[in-house]
Backbone bond lengths (Angstrom), bond angles and torsions (degrees), N, CA, C in turn:
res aa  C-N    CA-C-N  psi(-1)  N-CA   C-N-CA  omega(-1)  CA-C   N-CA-C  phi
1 X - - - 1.463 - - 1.523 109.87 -
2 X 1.584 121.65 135.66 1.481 112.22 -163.67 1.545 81.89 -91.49
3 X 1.482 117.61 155.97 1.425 113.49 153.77 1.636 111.24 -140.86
4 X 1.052 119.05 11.82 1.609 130.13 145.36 1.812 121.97 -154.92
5 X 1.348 101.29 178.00 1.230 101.47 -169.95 1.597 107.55 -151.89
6 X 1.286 131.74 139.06 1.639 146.35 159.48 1.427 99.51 -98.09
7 X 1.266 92.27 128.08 1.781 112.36 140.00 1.397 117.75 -108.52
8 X 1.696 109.07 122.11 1.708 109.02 156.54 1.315 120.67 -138.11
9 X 1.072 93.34 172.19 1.869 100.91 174.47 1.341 117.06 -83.08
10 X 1.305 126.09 168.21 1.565 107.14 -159.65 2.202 83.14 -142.48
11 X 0.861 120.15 69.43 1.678 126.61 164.67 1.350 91.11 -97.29
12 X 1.766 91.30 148.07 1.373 102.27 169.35 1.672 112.80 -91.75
13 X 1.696 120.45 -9.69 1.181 116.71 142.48 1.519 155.22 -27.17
14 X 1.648 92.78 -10.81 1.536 102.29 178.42 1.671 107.25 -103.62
15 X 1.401 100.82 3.25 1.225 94.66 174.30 2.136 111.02 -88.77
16 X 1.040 96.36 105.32 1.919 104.10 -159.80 1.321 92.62 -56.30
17 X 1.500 143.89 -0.35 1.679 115.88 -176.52 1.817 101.31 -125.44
18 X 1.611 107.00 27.06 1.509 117.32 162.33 1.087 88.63 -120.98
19 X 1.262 155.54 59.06 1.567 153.42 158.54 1.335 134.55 -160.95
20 X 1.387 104.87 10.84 1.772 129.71 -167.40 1.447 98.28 32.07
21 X 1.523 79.54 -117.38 1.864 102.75 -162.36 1.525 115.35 -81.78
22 X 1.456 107.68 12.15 1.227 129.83 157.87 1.620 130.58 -76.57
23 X 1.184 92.61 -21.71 1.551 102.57 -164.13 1.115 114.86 -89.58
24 X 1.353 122.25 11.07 1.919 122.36 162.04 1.448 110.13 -90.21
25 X 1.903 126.40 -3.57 1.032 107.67 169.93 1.506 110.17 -77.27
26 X 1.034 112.72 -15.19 1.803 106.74 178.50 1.429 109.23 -90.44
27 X 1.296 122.28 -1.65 1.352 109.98 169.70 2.000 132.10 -38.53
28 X 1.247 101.97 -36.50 1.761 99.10 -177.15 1.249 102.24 -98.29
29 X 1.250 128.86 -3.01 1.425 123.13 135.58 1.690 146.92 -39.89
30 X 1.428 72.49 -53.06 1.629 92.53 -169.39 1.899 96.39 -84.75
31 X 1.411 130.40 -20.75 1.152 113.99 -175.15 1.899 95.64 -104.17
32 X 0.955 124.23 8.98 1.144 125.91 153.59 1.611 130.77 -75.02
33 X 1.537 105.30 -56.67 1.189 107.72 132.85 1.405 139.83 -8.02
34 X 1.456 112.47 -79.79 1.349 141.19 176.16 1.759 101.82 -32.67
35 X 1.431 104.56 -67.62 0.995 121.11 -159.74 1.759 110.45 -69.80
36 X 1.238 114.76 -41.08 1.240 115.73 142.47 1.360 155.23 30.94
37 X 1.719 75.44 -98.93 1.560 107.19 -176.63 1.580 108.79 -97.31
38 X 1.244 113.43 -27.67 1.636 113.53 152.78 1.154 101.47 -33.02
39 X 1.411 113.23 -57.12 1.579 107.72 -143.82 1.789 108.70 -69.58
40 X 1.135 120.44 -50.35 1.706 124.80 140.41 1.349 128.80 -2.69
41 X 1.348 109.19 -54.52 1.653 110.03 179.69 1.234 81.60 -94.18
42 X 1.013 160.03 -70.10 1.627 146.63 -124.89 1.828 97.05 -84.71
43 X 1.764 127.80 -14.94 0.795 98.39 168.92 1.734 126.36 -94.54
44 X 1.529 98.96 3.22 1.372 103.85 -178.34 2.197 109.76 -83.95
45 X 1.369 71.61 -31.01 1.930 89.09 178.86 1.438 89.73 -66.02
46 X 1.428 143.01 -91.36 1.198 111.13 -167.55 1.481 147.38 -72.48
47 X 1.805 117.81 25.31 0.943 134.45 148.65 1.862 131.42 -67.57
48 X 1.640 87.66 -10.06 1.612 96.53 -176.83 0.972 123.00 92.00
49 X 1.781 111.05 35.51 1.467 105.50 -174.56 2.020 98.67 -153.99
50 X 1.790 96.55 59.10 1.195 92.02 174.87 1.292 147.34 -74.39
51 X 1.397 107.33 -4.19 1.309 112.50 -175.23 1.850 109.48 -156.09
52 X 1.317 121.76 97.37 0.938 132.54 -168.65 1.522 136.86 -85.63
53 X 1.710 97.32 10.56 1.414 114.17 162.19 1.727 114.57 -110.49
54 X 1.241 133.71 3.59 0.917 134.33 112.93 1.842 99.00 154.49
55 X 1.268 137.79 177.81 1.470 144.41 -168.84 1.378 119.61 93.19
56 X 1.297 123.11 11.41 1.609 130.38 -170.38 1.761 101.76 -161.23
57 X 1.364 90.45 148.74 2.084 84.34 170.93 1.542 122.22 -42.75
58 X 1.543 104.27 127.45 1.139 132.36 -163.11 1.398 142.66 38.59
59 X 1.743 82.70 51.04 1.618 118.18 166.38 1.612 89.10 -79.09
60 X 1.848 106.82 161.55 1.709 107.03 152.65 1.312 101.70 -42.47
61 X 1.640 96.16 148.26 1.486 127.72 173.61 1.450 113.98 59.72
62 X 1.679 118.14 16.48 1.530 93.64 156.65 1.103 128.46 -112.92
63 X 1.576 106.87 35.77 1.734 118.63 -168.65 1.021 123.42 34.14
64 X 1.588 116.89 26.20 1.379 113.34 147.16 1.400 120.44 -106.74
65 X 1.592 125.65 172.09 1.349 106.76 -168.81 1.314 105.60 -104.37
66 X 1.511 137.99 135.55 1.018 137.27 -168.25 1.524 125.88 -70.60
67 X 1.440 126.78 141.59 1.547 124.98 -177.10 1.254 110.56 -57.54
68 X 1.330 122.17 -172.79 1.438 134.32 173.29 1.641 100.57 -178.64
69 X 1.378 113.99 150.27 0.941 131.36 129.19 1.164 146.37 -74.66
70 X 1.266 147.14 152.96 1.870 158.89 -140.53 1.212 108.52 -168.18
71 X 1.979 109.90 95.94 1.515 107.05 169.50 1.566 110.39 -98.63
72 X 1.485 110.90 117.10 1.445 89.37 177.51 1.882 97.33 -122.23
73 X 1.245 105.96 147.82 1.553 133.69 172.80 1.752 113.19 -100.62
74 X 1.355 117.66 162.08 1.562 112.34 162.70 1.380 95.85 -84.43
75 X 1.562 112.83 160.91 1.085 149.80 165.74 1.450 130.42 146.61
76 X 1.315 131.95 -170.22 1.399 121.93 151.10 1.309 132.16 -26.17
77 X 1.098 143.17 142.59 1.441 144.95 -148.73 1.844 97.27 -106.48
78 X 0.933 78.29 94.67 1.689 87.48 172.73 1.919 114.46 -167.74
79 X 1.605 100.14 158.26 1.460 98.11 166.43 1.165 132.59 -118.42
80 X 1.484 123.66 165.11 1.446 108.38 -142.83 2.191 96.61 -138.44
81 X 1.107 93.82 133.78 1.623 100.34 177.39 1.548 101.20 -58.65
82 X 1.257 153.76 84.72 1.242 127.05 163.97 1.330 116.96 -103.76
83 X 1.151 124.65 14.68 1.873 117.54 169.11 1.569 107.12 -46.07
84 X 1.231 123.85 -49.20 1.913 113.47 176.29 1.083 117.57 -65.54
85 X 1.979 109.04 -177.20 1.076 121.11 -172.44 1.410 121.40 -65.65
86 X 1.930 109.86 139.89 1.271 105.37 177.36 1.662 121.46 -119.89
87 X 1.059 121.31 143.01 1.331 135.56 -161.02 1.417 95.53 -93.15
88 X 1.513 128.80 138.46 1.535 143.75 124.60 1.109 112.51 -80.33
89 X 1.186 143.95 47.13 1.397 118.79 164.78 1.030 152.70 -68.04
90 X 1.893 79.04 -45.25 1.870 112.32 169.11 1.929 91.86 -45.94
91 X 0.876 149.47 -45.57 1.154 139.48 -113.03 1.724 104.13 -122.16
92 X 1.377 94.25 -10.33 1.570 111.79 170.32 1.688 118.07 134.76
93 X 0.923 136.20 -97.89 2.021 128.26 168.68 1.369 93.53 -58.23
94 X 0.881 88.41 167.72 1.845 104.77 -179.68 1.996 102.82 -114.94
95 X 1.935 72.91 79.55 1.922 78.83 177.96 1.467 109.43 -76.03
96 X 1.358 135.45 167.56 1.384 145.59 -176.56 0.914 117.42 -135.46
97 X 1.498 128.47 102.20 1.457 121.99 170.16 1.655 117.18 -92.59
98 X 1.433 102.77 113.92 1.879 97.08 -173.31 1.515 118.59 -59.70
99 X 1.623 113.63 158.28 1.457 121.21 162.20 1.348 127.63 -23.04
100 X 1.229 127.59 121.11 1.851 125.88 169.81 1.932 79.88 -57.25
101 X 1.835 74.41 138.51 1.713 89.39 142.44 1.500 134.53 -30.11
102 X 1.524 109.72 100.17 1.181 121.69 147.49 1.807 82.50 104.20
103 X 1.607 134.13 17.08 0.991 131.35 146.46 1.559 140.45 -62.14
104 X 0.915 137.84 130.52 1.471 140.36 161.31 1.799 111.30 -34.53
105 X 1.612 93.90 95.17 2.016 84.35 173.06 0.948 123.61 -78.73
106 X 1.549 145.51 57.99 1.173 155.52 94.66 1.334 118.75 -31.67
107 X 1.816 102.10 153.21 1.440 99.67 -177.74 1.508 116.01 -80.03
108 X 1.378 114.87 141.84 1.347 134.77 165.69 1.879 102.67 -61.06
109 X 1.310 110.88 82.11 1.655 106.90 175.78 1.741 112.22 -83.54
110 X 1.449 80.96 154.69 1.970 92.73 175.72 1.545 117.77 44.14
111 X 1.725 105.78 44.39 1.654 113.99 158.26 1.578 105.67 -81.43
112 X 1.330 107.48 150.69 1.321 114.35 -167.63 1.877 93.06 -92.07
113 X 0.907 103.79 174.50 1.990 112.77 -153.95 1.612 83.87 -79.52
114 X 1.367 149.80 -64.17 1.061 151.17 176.14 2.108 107.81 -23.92
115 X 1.028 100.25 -56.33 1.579 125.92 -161.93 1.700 83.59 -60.03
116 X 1.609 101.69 -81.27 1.597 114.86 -179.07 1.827 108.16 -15.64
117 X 1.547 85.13 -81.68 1.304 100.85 173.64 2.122 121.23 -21.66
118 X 1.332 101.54 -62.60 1.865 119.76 176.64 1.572 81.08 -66.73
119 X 1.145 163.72 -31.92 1.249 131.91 -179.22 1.772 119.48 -68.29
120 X 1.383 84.49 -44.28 1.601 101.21 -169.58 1.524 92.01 -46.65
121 X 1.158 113.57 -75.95 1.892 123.80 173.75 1.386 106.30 -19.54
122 X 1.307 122.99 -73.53 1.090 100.85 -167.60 1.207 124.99 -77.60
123 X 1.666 123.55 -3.69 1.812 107.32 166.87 1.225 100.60 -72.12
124 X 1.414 135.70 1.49 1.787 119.60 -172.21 1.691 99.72 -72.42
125 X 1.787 113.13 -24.10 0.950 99.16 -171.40 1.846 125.72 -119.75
126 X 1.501 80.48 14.05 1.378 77.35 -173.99 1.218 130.75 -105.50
127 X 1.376 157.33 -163.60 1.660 126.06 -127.98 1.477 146.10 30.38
128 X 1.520 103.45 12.49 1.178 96.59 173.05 1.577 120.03 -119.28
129 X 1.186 121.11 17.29 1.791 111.63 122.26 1.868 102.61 -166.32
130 X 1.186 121.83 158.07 1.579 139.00 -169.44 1.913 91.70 -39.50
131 X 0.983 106.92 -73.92 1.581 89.47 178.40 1.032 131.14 6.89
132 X 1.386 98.43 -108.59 1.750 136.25 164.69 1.468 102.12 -29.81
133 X 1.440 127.69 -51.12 1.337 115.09 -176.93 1.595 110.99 -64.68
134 X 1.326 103.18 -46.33 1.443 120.38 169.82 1.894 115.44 -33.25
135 X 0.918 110.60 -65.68 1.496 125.22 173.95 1.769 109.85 -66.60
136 X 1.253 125.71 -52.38 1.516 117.41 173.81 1.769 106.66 -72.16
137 X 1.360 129.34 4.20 1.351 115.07 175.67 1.840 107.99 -98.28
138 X 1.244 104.35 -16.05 1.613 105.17 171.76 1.660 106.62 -124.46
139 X 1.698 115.33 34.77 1.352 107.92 168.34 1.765 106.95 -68.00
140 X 1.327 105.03 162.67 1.609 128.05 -176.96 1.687 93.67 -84.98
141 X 0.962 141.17 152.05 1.667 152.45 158.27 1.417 123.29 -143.21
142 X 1.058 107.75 96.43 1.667 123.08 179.36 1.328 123.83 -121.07
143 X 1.680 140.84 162.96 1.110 138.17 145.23 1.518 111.72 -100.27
144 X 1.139 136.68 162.60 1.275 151.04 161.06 1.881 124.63 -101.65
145 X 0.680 118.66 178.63 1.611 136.45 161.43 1.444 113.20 -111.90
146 X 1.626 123.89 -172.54 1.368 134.59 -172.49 1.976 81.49 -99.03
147 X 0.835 130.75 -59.55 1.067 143.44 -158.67 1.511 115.33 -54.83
148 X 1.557 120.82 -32.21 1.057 129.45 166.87 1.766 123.66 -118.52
149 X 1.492 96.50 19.64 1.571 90.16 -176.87 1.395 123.85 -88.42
150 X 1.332 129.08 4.05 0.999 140.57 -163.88 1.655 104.90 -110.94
151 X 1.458 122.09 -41.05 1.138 122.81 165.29 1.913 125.44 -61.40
152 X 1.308 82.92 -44.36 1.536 106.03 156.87 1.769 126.74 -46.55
153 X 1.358 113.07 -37.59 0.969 129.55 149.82 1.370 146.66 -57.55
154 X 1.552 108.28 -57.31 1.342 125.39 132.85 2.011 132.58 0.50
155 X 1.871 77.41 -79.97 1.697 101.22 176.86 1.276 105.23 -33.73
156 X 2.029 108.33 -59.49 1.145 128.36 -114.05 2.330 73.06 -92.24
157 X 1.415 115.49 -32.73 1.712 103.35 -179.67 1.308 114.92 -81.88
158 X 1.664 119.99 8.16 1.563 105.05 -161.18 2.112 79.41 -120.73
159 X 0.927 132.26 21.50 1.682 131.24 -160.61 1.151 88.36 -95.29
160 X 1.418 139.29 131.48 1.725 133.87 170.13 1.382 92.83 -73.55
161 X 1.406 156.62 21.98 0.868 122.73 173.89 1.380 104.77 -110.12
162 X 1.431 117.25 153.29 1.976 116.51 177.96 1.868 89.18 -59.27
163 X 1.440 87.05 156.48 1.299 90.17 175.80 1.849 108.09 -161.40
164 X 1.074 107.43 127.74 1.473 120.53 -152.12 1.880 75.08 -99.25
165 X 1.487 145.35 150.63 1.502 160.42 173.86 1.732 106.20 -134.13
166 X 1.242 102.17 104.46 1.447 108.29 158.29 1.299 116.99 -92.97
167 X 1.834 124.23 138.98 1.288 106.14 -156.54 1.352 101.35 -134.05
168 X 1.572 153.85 108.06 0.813 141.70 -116.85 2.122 91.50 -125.47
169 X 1.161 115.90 115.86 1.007 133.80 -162.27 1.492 143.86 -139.13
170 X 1.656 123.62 68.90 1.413 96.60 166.13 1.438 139.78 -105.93
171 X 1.266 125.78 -165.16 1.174 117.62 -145.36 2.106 99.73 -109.31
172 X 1.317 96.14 -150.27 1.578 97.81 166.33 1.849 118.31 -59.20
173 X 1.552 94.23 126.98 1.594 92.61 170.49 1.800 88.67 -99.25
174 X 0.570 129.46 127.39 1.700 143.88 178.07 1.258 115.30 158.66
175 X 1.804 137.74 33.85 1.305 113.54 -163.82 1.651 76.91 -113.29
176 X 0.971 115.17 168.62 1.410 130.74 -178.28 1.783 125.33 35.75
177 X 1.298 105.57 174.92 1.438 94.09 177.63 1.641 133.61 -75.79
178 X 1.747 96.87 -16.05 1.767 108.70 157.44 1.538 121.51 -65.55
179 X 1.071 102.60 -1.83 2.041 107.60 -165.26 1.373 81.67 -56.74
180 X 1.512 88.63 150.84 1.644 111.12 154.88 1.424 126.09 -49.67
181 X 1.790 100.12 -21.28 1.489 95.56 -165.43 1.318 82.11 -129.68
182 X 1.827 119.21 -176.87 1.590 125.24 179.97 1.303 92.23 -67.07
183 X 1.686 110.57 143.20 1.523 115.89 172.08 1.791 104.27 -60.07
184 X 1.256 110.07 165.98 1.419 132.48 -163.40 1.628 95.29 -142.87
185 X 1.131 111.45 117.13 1.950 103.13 141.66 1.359 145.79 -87.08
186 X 1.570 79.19 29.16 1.940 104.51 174.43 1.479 112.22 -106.26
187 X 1.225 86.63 -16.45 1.538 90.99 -172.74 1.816 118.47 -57.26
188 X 1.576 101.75 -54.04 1.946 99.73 -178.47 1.587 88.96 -47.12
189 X 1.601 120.84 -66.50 1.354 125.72 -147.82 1.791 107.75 -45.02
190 X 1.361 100.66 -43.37 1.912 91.24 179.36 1.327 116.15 -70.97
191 X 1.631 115.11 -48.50 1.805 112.47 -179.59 1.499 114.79 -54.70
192 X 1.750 123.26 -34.47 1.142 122.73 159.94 1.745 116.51 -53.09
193 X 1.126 123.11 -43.04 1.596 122.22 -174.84 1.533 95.10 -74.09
194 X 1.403 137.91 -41.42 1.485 124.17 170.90 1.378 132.03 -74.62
195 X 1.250 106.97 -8.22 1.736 129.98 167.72 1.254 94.68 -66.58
196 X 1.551 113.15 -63.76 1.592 106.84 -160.36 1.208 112.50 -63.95
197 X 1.158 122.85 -33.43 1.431 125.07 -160.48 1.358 107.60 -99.21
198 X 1.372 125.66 15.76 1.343 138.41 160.60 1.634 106.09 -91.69
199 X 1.615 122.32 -40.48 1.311 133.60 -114.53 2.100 68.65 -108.60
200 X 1.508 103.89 -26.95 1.286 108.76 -148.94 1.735 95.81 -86.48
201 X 1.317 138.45 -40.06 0.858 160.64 91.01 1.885 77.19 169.38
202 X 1.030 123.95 80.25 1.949 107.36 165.39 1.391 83.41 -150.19
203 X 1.635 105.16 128.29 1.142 139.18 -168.59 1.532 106.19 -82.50
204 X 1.623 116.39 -17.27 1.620 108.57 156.09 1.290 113.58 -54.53
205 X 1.306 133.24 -66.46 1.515 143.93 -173.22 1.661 116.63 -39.26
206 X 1.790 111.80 -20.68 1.715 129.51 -170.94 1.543 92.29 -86.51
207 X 1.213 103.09 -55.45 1.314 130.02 -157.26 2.111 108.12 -58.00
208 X 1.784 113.75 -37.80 1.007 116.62 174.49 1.884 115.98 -87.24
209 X 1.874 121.11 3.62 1.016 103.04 177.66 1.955 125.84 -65.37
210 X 1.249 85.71 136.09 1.367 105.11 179.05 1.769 118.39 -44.45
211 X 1.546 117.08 81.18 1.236 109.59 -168.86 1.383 119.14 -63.67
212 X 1.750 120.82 -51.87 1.262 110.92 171.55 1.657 114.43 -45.07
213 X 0.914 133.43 -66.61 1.843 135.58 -176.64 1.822 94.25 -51.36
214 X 1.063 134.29 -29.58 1.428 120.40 171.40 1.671 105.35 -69.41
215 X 1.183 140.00 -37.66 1.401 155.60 -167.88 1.452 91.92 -68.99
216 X 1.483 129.16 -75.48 1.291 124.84 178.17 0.973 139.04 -49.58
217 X 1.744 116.78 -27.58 1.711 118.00 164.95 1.550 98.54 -90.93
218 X 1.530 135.50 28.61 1.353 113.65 175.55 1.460 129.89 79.38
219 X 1.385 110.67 14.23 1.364 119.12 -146.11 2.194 88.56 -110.17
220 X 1.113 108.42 31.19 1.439 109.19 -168.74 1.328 129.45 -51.45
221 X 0.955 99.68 -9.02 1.758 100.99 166.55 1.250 114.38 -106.38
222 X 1.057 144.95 13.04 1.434 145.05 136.84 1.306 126.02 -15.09
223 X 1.402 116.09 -13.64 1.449 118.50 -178.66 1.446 105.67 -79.53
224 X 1.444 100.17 -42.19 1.740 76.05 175.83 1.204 144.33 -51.33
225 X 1.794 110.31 -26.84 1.621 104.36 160.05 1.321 136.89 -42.10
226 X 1.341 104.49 -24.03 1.270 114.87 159.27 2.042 130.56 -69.47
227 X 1.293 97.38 -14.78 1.253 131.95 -173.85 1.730 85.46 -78.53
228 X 1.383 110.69 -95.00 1.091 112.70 174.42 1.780 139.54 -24.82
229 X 1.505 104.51 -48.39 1.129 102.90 175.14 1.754 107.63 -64.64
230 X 0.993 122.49 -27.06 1.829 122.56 -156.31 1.715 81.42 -82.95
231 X 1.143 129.59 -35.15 1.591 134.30 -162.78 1.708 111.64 -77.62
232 X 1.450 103.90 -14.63 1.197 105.34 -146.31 1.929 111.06 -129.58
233 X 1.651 86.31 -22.96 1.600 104.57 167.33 1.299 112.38 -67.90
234 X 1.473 108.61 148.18 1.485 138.39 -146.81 1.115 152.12 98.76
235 X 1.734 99.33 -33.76 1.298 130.22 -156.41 1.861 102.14 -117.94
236 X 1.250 91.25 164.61 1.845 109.87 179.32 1.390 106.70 -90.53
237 X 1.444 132.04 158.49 1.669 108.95 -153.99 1.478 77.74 -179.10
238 X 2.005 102.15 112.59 1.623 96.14 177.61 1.749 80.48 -113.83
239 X 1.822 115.22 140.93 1.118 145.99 -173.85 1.467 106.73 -95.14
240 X 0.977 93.93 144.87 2.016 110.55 169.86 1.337 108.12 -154.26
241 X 1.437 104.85 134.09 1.574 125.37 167.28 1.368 101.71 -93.26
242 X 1.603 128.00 142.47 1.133 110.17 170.78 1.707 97.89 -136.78
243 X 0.778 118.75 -13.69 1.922 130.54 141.29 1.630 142.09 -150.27
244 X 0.772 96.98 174.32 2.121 100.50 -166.09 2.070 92.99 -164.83
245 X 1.446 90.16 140.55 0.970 124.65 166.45 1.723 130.23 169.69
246 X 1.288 111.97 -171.29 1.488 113.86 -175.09 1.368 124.96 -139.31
247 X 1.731 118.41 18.23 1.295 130.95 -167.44 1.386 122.69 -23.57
248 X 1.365 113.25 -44.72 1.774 110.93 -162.99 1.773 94.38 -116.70
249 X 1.657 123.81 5.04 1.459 121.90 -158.93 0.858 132.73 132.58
250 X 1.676 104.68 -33.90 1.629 114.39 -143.18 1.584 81.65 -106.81
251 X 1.423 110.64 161.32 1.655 118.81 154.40 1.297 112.82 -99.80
252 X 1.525 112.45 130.52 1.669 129.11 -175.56 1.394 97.38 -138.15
253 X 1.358 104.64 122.95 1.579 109.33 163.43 2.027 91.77 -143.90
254 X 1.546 87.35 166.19 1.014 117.09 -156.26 1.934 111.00 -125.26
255 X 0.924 92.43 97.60 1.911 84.15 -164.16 2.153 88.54 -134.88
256 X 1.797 93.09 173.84 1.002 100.89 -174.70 1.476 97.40 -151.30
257 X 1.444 123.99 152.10 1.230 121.85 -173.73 2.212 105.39 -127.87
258 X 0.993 120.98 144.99 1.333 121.15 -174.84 1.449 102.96 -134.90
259 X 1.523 126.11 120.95 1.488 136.65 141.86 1.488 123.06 -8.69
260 X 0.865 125.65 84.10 1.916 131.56 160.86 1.091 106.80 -22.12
């Protein structure tokens, strides 16, 4: 059963020591972020399911079923060990993000840049109490396809277990003439229609974005809204944006969704 949800952007720009003296423009990002993904574990912790390797509700043996977290990224449909160490290198210094709690410090090889990226995030937040570490040391980490994200979704609302979904997401690369891709003047108009319909929290509104027109402004992981809506239908769903913007092109917003 989902009972919250993150949206983020997945640049390897937010990592502040691949960006020098660059890296304070992502600052209200990154503590937006932050704040976030707190909000994720804290909603599974007060559902009664703080610690999911066991000594607290819905550890073994307290007949309840234990939380989890669900990172999913676009890509190929597969899952990926990432509790160990992860390397930036490809990407320029050879930054290191250490093992989640109670991970193997070995390197985490052949995470896809999305995945990497959801790691970095979550060491911003983790150690700061047994819980939360508790729940990010047996989170799930996967990418999907268009083709299977909706079933994927599915799984992820019919699972008895609470389940907090981080969803790793950006938007149109076409905004300006620096975009990654040729600028578009479709571009505000779609990230605005996925703002709202995040902001709105009804998983019909995710569920009708325009995938081909997401493909053409660059916006390729868009399928997961579709992910989301299949995960998320049934249920009452109050939405929050907690940032939006387009610094380097790309659209990144930052929203969170919570169970009625």
């Amino acid at each position: 059963m989902l009972v919250s949800v993150a949206v983020a952007p997945w640049p390897p720009a937010l990592v502040p020591q691949l960006m020098g003296r660059a890296a304070p423009e992502l600052d209200s990002l990154r503590v937006a972020l932050d704040a976030t993904l707190r909000g994720v574990v804290r909603s599974l912790t007060t559902a009664g399911v703080p610690d999911p390797r066991g000594g607290g509700a819905g550890g073994p043996g307290s007949g309840l079923p234990a939380g989890q977290i669900v990172v999913v990224g676009p890509g190929d449909h597969a899952e990926f060990d990432a509790a160990g160490v992860v390397s930036f290198a490809d990407f320029g210094p050879d930054v290191q993000v250490p093992a989640l709690p109670g991970g193997d410090h070995q390197l985490s090889a052949d995470l896809p840049t999305p995945l990497m990226v959801g790691r970095y995030l979550a060491h911003r937040v983790v150690g700061e109490h047994r819980a939360g570490d508790a729940l990010w040391a047996c989170a799930r980490w996967m990418t999907t396809d268009a083709e299977r994200a909706s079933s994927v979704g599915a799984a992820l609302r019919d699972d008895s277990r609470p389940t907090s979904l981080v969803l790793l997401v950006d938007g149109a690369a076409s905004h300006g003439p620096k975009a990654p891709r040729a600028e578009d003047s479709r571009a505000g108009r779609f990230d605005d229609l996925v703002a709202d319909a995040l902001e709105s929290g009804d998983p019909a509104r995710l569920a009708a974005v325009d995938l081909e027109l997401a493909h053409e402004l660059g916006a390729d992981g868009a399928h997961l809204w579709q992910l989301l809506a299949a995960a998320a239908a049934g249920a009452s769903w109050q939405g929050e944006l907690a940032w939006r913007g387009q610094p380097y092109g790309v659209g990144w917003t930052v929203a969170s969704w919570r169970r009625r």
